[in-house]
C-alpha positions in Angstrom: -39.6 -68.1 72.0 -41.2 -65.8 69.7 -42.6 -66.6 66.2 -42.1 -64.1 62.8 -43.0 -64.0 59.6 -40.9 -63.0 56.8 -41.4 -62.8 53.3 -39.6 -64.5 50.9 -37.2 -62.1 50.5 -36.3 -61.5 53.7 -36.3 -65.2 54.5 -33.5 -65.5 51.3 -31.8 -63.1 52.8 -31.6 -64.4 56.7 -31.1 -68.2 55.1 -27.9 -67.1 53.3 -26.2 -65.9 56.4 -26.3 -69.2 57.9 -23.4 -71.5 58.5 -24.5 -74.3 57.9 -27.6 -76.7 58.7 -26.6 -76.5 62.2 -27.2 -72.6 63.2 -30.6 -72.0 64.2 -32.0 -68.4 62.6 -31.6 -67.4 66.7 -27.9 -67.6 66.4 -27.7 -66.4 62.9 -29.6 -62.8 64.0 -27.7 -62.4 67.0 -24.0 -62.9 65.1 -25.4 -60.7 62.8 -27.5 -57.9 64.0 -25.9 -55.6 66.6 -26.8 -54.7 70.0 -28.5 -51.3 70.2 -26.1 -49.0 71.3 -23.4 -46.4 70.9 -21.7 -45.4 67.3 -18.8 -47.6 69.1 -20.9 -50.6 69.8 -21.8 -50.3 66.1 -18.7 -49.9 64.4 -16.8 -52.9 67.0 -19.7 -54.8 65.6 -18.6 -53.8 62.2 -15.1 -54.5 61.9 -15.6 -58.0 64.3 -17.4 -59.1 61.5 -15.8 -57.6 58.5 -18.9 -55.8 57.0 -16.9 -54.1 54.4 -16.6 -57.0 51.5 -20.8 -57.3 52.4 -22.9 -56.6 49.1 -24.9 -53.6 49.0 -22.9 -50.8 51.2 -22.1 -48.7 48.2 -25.8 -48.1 48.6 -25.8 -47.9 51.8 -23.4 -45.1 51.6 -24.3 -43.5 48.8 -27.6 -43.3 51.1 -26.1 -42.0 54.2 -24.1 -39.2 51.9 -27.2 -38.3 50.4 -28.9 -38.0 53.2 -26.2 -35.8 55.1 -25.4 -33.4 52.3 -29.3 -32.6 52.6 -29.4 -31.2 56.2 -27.2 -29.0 57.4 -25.8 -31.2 60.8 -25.5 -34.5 59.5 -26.1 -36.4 62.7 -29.3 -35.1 63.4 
């Protein structure tokens, strides 16, 4: 066991992935947040849990463009 703090925003954001009363913030984080690993891992991790319809990946990908059209090999 390990204790963190969170603000309040981040707390929000953690508490609303929660199925119910029952799942501990443990099980919530490891559903949620993928194993470090390869591009594969990542995107199986994705599409397991249907990130698509999440809020906020137009930012995310408006981000990731951004950031890609500014260096010249975008996966460095």
């Amino acid at each position: 066991m390990k204790t963190i703090t969170l603000d309040e925003d981040a707390y929000g954001r953690l508490k609303a992935w929660k199925k119910g009363r029952g799942e501990s913030f443990s099980s919530v984080v490891k559903r949620v947040i993928p194993e470090p690993g390869s591009l594969g891992a990542f995107l199986s991790f994705a599409e397991c849990n249907q990130t698509q319809s999440l809020a906020g990946n137009e930012i995310m990908e408006r981000a990731i463009e951004e950031r890609s059209s500014a260096k010249e090999d975008a996966w460095t």
